[in-house]
C-alpha positions as CSV (number, residue, x, y, z in Angstrom):
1,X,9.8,-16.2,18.3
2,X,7.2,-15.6,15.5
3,X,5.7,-18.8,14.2
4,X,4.2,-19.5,10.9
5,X,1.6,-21.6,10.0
6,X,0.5,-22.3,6.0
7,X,-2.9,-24.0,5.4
8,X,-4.8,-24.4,2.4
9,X,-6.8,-21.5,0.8
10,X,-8.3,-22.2,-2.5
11,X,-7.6,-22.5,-6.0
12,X,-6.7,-20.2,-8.7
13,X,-6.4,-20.6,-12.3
14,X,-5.2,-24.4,-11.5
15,X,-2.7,-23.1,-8.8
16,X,-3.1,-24.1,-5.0
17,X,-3.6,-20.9,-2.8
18,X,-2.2,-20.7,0.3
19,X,-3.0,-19.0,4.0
20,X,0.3,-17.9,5.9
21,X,-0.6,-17.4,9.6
22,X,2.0,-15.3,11.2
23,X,1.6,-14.7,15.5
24,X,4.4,-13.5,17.5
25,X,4.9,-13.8,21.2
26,X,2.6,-11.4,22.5
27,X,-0.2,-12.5,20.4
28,X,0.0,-10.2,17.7
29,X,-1.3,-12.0,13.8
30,X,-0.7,-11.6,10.7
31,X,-2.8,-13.4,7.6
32,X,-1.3,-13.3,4.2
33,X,-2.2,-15.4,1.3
34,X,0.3,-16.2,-2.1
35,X,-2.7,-14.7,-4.4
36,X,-1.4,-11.4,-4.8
37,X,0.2,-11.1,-1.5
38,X,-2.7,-9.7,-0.2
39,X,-3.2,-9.1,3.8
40,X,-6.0,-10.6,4.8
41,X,-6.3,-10.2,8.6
42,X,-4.2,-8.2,11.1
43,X,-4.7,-8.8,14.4
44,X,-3.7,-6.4,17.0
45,X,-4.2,-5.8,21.1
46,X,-5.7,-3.0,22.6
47,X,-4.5,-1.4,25.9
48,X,-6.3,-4.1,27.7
49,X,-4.4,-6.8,25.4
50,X,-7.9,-7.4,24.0
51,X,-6.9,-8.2,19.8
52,X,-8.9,-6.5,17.1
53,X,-8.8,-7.2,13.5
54,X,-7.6,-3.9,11.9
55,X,-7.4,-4.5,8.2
56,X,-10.6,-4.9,5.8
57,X,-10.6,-7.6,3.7
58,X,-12.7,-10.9,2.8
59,X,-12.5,-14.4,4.5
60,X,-12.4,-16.7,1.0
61,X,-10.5,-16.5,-1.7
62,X,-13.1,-16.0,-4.1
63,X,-14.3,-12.9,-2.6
64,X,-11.0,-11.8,-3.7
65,X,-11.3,-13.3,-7.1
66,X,-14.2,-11.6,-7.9
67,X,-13.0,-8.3,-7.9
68,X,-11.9,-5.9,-4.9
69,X,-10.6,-2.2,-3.9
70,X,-7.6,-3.9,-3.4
71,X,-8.1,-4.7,-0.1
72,X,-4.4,-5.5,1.3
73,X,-3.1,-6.0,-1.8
74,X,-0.1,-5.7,-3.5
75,X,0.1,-3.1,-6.2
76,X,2.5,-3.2,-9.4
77,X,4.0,-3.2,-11.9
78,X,3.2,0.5,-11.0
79,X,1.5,1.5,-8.3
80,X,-1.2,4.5,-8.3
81,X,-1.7,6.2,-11.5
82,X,-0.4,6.9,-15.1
83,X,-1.8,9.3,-17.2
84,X,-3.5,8.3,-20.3
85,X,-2.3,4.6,-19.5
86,X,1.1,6.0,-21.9
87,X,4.7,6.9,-21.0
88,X,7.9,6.9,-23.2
89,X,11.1,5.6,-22.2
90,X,14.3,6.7,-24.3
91,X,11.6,7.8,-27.4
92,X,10.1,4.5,-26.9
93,X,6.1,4.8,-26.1
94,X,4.4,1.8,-24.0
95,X,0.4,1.7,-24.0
96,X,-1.3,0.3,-21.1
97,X,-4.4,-0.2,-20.4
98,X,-6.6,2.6,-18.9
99,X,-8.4,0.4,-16.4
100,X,-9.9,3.2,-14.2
101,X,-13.1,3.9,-15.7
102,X,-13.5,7.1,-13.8
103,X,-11.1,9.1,-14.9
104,X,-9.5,7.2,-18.2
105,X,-6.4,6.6,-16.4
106,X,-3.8,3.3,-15.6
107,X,-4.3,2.2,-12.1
108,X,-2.2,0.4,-9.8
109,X,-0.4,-2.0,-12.7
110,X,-3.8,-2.2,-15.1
111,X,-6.4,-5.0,-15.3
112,X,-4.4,-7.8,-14.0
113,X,-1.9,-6.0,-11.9
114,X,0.3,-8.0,-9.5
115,X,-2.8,-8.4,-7.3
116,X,-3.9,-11.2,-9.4
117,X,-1.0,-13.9,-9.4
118,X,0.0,-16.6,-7.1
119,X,3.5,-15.8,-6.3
120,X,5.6,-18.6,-5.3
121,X,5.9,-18.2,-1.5
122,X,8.9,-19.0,0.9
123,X,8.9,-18.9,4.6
124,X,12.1,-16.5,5.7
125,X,12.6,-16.3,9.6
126,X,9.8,-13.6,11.2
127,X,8.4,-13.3,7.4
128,X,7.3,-14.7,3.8
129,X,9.2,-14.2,1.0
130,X,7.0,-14.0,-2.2
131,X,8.7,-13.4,-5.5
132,X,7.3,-14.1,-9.4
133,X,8.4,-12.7,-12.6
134,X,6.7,-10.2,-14.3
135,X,7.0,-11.0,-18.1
136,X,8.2,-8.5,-21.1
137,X,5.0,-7.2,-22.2
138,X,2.8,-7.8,-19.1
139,X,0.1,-5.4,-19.4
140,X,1.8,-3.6,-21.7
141,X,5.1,-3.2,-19.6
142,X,8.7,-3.7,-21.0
143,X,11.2,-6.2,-19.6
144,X,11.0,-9.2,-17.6
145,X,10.7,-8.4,-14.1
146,X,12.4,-9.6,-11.2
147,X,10.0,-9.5,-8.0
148,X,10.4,-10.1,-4.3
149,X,8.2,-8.9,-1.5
150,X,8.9,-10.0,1.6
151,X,6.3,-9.1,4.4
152,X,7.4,-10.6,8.0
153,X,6.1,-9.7,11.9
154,X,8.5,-9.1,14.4
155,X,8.4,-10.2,17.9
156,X,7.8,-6.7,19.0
157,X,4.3,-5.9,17.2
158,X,6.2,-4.6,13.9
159,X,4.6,-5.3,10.3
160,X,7.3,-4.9,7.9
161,X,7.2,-4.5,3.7
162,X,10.3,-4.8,1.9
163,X,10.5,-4.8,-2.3
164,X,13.1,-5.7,-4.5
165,X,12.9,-5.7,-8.2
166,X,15.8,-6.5,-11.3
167,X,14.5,-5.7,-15.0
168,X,16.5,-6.9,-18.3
169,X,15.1,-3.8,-20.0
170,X,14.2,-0.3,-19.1
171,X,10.6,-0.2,-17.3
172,X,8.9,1.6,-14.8
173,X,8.8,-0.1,-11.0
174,X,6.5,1.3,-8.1
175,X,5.2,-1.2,-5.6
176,X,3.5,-0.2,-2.8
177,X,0.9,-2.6,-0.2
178,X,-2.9,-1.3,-0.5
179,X,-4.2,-2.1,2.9
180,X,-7.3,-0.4,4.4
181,X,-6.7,0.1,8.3
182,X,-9.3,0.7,10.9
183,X,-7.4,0.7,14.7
184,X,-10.6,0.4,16.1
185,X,-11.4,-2.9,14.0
186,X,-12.7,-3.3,10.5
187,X,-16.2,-2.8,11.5
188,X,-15.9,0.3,12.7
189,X,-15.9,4.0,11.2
190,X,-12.7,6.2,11.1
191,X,-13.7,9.5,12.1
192,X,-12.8,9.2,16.2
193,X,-9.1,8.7,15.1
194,X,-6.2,10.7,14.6
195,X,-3.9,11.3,11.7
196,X,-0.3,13.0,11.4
197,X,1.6,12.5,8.3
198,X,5.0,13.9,8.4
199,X,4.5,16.1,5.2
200,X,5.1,19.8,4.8
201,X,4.3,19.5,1.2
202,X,1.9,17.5,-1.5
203,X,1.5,16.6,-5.4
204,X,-2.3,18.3,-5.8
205,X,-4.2,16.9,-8.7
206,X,-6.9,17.9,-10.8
207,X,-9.7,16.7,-9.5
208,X,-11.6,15.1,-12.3
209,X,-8.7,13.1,-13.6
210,X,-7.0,12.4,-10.3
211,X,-3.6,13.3,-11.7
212,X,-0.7,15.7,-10.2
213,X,-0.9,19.3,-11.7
214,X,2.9,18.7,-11.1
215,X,3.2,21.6,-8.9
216,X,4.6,20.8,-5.1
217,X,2.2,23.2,-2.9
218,X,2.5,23.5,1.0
219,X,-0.3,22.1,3.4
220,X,-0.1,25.0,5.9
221,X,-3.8,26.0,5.9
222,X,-5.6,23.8,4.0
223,X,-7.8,21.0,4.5
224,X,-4.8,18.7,3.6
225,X,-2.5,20.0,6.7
226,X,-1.6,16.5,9.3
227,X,1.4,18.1,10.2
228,X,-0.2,18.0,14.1
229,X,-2.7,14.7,14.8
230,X,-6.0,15.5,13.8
231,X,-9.1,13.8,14.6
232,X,-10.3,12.4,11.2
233,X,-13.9,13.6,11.1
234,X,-13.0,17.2,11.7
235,X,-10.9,17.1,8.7
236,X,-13.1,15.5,6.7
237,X,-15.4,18.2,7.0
238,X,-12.9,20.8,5.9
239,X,-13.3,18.9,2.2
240,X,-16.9,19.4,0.2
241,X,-16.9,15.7,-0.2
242,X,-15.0,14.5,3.4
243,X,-12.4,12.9,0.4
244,X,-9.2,12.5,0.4
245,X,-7.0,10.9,-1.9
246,X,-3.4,12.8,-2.1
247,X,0.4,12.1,-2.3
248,X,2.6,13.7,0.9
249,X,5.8,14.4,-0.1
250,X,7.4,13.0,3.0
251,X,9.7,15.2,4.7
252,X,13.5,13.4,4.9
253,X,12.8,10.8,2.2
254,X,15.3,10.7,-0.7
255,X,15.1,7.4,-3.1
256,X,17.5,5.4,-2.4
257,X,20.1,5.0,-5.1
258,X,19.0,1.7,-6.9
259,X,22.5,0.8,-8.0
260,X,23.6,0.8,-4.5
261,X,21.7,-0.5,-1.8
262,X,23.9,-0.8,1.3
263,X,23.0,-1.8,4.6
264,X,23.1,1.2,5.6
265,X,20.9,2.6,3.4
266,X,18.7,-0.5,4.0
267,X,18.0,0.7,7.5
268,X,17.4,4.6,6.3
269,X,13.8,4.3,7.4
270,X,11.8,8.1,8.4
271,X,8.9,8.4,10.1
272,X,5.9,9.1,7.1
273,X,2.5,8.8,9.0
274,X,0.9,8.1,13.2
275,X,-2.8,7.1,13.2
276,X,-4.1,6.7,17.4
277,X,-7.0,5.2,17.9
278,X,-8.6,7.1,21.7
279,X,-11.1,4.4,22.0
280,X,-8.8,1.6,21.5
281,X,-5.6,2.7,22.5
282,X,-3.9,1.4,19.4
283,X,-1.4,3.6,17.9
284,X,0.6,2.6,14.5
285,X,3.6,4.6,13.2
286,X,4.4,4.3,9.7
287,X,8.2,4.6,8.7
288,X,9.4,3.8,5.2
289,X,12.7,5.1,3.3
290,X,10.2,6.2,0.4
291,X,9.7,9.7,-0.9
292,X,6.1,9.7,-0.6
293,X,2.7,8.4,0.7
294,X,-0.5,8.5,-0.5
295,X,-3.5,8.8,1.9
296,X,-7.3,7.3,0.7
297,X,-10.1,7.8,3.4
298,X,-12.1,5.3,1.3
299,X,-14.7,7.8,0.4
300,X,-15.9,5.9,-2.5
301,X,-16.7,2.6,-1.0
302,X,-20.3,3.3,-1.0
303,X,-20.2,3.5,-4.8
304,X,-21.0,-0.7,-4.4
305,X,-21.9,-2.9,-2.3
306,X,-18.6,-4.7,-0.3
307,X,-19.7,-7.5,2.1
308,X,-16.3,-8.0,3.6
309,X,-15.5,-10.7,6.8
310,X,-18.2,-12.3,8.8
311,X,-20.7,-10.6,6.5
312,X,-19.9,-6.7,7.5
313,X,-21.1,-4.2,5.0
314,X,-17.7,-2.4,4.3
315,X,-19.3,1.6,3.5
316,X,-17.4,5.4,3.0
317,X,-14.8,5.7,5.7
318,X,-14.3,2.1,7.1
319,X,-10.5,2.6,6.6
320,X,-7.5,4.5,5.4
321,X,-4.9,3.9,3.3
322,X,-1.7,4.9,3.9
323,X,0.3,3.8,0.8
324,X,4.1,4.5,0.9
325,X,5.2,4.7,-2.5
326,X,6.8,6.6,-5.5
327,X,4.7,9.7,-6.6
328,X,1.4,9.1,-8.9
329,X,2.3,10.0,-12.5
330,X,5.9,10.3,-11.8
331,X,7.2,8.7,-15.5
332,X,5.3,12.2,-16.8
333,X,7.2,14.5,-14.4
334,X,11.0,15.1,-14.4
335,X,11.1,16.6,-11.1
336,X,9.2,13.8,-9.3
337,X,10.8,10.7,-7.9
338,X,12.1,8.5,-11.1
339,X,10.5,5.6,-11.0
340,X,12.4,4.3,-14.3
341,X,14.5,1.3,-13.3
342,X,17.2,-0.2,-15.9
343,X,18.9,-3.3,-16.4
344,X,21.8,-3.8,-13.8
345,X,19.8,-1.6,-10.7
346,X,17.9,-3.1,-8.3
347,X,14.9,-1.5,-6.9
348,X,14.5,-1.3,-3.6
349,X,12.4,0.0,-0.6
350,X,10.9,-0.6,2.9
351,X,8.4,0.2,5.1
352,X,7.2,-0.9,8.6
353,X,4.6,-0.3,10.4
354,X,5.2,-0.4,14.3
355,X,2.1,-0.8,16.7
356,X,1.9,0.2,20.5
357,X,-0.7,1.5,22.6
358,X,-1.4,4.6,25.0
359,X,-3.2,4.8,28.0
């Protein structure tokens, strides 16, 4: 069975850190740490059984401290963006803060986002639970906030995300894990390996603010089409920039009721994305009972310098995201997911992403 091992790492604001080591039978590991649930290491066998770290990430915990692209981290209260850093609930307008000095916009929960607090930690069978509340007012967020996050490792190579969330007032909830996967290893570049995302459809923006132009295009020829595995470097080129940075709108996805969250509905996962790794062999399917994912090429790593574990220089294109999630903005669009949650729902979702090989 999956063991788990906890070991001291680090200190933050006068709170211990820990380490959670997490190996299943076939050698498979998973690193998570308490400060801001954040994935640290992912360790993962080739055809050969040979295992490869595939996440990018920092060994210490002040690397993390200092300031990151949130590098396996959690993000909340609400993940990906809000325009202006303003939304209204019931006539009621909140201000947050616009921490993304890009574009002027609310990022992934604002300038101390869930990212940056030790959650308590429990250890729950094949998986950690963490859970924290997030106070009324938090970055400018309404209601105290209920959290658990619960990220385990099953005995047959499966990393799985689940999130469940209770408010006392109306508030926005949209939590999603930020992790930066390279199948090859985190050393590597991505361009040898292929991407399908099960998408017919996705959330453009306007590219100088990053935010949805609320319309709900089709990919069918355009650079943004993964309906078919393609090899990442080829698409890259079909975009002026090789960037990508774009909600899918997952094909069978509907949110799941958050007043009633049956088992049932609990198990409702649909495939969302397959990245293969030819070199490697490594293949990992993403499946999630979320409406939509967001997929990052890491195109602006190069904008600084990210000396990342055992002193690699992380650069443009060391990893993807794949973040299942909510879509960006949606508090501003009525036809988008509703990411509002009010007292006496629970919030709920899952995700899991299962790792094999090919020949």
């Amino acid at each position: 069975m999956t063991t788990i091992q906890r070991q001291p790492f680090g200190e933050h604001q006068g709170q211990a850190v820990s380490l959670f080591t997490l190996t299943n039978r076939s050698g498979m590991k998973l690193c998570v740490t308490d400060y801001g649930c954040i994935i640290t290491q992912l360790w993962v066998p080739d055809r050969q059984g040979e295992l490869e770290d595939v996440v990018m990430g920092f060994d210490d915990l002040a690397s993390y401290q200092a300031g990151h692209p949130f590098f396996g981290a959690i993000a909340g209260r609400c993940a990906n963006r809000i325009a202006g850093g303003r939304f209204k609930i019931d006539g009621q307008e909140f201000l947050l803060a616009t921490n993304e000095l890009t574009t002027g916009q609310h990022l992934h929960g604002g300038i101390r986002g869930f990212d940056k607090y030790v959650w308590q930690a429990q250890e729950d069978g094949d998986g950690i639970i963490f859970s924290r509340t997030s106070l009324d007012g938090e970055e400018g967020y309404p209601g105290n906030l209920q959290v658990r996050h619960r990220i385990g490792l099953t005995e047959d190579n499966v990393m799985t995300f689940s999130f469940e969330a209770q408010t006392d007032k109306p508030t926005v909830v949209n939590l999603v894990n930020h992790s930066h996967y390279n199948l090859r290893g985190h050393t590597h570049l991505i361009h040898d390996q292929q991407l399908k995302i099960d998408a017919d459809f996705m959330t453009p923006v306007d590219e100088t603010s990053m935010l949805p132009t609320g319309e709900i295009v089709r990919v069918a020829g355009t650079a943004f089409d993964f309906r078919h595995a393609r090899r990442l470097g080829d698409a890259m080129l079909a975009r002026p920039a090789q960037d990508f940075d774009v909600n899918y709108v997952l094909k069978k996805n509907q949110p799941l009721p958050k007043h009633d969250l049956s088992i049932k509905q609990r198990a409702n996962l649909q495939p969302a994305a397959l990245m293969i790794c030819p070199h490697s062999g490594r293949v990992m399917e993403v499946h999630t009972t979320l409406p939509g994912i967001q997929f990052y090429n890491a195109f602006k790593l190069s904008n600084k310098v990210w000396n990342g574990k055992s002193g690699h220089r992380y650069q443009a294109f060391s990893g993807i995201c794949l973040e299942t999630q909510a879509f960006p903005d949606s508090i501003h669009h009525e036809h988008f997911p509703d990411v509002v949650l009010r007292p006496g729902e629970q919030y709920y979702s899952s995700t899991e992403h299962r790792f094999s090989v090919v020949a």
